[in-house]
C-alpha positions as MATLAB code, in Angstrom:
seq = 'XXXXXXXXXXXXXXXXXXXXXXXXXXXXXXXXXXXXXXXXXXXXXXXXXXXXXXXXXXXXXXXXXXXXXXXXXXXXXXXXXXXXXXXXXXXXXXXXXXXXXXXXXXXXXXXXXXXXXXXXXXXXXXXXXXXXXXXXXXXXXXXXXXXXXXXXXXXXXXXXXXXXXXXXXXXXXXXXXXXXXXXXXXXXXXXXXXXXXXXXXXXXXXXX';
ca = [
     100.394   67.666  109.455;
      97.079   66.918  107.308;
      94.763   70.046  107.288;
      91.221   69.888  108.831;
      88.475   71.790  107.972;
      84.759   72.893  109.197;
      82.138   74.709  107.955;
      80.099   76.518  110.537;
      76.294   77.338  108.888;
      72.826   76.489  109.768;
      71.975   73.970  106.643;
      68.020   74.428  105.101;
      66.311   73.794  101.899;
      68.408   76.768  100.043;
      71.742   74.422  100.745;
      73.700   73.947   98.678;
      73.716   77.378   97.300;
      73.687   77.145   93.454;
      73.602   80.555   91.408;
      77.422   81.310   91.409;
      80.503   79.020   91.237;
      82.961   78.511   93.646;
      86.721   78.131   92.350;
      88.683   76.096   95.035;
      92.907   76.570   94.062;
      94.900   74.411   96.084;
      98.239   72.692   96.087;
     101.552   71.980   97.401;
     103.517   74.800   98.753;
     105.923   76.215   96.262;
     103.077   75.640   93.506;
     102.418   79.521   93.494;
      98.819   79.510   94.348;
      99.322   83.232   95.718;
     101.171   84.472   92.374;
      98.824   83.325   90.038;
      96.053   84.618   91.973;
      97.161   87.793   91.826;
      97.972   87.403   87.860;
      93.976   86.508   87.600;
      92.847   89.495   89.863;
      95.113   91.809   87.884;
      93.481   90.383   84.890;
      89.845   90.776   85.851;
      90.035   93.268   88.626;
      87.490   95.454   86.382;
      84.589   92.421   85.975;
      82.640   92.358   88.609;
      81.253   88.852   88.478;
      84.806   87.680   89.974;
      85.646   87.843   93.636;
      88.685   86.953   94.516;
      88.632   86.230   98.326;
      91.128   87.672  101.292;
      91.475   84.432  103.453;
      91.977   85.226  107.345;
      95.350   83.620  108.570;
      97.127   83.520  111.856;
     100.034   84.281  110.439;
     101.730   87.933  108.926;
     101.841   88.139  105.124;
     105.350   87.080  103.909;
     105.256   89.169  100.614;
     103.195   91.363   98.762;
     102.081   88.491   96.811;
     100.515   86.730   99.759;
      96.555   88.451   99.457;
      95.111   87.873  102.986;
      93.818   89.697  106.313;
      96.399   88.811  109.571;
      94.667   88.175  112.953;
      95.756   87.304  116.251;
      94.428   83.363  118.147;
      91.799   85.524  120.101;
      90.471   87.785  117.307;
      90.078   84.625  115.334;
      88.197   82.832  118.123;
      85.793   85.502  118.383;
      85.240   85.698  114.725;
      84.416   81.910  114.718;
      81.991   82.552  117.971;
      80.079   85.148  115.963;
      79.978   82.779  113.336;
      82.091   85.279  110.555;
      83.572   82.751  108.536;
      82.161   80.543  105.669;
      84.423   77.978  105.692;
      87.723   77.424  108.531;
      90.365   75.351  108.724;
      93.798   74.466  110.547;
      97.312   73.563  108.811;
     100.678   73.298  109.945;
      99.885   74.893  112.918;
      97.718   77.873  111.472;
      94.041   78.524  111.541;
      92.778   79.851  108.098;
      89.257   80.987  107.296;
      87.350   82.307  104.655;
      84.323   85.210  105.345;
      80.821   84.702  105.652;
      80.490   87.355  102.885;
      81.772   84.380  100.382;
      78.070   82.772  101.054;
      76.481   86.338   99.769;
      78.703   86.587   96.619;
      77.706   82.914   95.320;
      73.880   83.493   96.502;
      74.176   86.497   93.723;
      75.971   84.480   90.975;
      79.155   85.187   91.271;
      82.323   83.353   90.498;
      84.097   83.121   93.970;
      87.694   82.188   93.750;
      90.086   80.894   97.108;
      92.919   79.533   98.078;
      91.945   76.740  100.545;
      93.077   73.710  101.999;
      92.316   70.171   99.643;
      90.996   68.804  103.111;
      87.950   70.938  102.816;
      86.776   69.634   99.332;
      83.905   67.800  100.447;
      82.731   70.417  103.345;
      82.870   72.809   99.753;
      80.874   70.649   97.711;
      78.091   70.158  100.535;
      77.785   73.990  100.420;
      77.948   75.158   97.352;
      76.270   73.213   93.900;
      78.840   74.436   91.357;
      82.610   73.364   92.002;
      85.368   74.650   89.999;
      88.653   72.503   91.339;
      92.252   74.027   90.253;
      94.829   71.853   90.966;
      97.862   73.811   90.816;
     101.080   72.374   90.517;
     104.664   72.476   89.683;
     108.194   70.023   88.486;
     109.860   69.501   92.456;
     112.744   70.856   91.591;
     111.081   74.308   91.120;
     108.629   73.907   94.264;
     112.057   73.261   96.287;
     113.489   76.400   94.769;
     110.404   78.568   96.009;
     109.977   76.806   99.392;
     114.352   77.993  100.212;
     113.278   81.586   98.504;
     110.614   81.924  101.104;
     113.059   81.415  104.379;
     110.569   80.089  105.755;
     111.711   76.068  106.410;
     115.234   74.687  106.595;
     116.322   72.051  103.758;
     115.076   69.219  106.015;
     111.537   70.691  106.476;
     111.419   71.299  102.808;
     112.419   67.712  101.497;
     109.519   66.841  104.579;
     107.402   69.237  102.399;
     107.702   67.886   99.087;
     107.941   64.002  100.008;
     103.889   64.899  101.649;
     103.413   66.687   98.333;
     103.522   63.749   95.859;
     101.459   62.033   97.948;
      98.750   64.556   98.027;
      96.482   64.941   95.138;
      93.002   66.883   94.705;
      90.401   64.191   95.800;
      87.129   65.636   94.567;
      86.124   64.692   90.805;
      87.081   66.418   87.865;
      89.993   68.690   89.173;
      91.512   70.479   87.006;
      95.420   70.289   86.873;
      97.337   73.220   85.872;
     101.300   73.053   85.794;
     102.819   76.146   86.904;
     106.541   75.257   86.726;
     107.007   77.646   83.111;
     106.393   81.367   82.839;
     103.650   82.933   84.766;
     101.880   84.232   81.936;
     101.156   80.727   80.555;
      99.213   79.185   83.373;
      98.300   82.354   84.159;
      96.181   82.764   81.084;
      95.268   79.005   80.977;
      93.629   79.943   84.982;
      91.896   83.133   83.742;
      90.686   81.101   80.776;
      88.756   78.980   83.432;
      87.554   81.728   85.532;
      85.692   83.003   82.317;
      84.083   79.579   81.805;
      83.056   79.391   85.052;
      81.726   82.977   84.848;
      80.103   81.835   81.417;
      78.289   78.225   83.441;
      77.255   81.120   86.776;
      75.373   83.300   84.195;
      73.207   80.521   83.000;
      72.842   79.043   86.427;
      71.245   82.512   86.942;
      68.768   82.302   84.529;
      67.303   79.037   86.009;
];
């Protein structure tokens, strides 16, 4: 099922925010968006220009790998009411959502990094000026390996999984693609590489 996604702010002449950059990771399943995450945050979890955000799911973390905050249908729907996330969105039968405090962090110049959906590109772009798109990615015969690690899907709903995946790609402009199908530590680095960058483009952005 394609993703959908809203963003739920009152719009005025400081939209889009434009003193930090916002670092939008997506692709397929099995890509290892989580792991490489937590690779980066390991990596800079002493800089405090990066923010690495906790996305709010409706759905238990699998592994210690997966970095987000659980909540139940109604806890969700009274977050959205109160108007708590930044950005929200629905996939395969979850509801995801990012918080408001992600508007606060790029109104002070920081380099906000998530995991999100490629549906909400656009919504992204009309929010915040500077876009950093990482499209991760991996060979399918490793992406079918992780999906059967996970448990999660049955061979079926995996070969589903992957036949959606090459026909998905990262529709906003100048997306970068990163293959993750080697070691870790080599698109690891390559992804903290472009965090600094980004960090490097937010400072001067600052200075405007």
């Amino acid at each position: 099922m394609m993703a959908s996604g809203s963003i739920e702010r009152v719009l005025s002449e400081t939209r889009p925010l434009r003193n930090g950059v916002f670092v939008a990771v997506v692709g397929p399943s099995g890509s290892g968006k989580d792991t490489i995450l937590a690779y980066a945050r390991e990596r800079l979890q002493h800089r405090s220009e990066f923010h690495f955000v906790r996305r709010i799911v409706t759905r238990a973390a699998a592994d210690d790998t997966e970095e987000h905050d659980t909540v139940n249908e109604e806890a969700f729907d009274a977050a959205l009411e109160k108007g708590a996330f930044s950005l929200h969105w629905n996939a395969h039968g979850l509801r995801y959502a990012l918080p408001k405090a992600v508007d606060h962090h790029v109104d002070n110049g920081a380099v906000v990094i998530a995991n999100v959906s490629r549906s909400t590109l656009e919504e992204i772009g009309s929010a915040y000026a500077n876009i950093r798109v990482i499209h991760l990615h991996a060979a399918p015969e490793v992406l079918a390996r992780r999906l059967a690690q996970r448990g999660r899907e049955d061979a079926a709903d995996i070969e589903e999984r992957l036949r959606r995946g090459t026909q998905a790609i990262a529709h906003r402009d100048g997306a970068i693609m990163l293959d993750n199908s080697g070691p870790l530590e080599v698109a690891g680095d390559r992804f903290v590489a472009i965090l600094e960058k980004a960090a490097a483009f937010a400072a001067v952005c600052g200075e405007i």
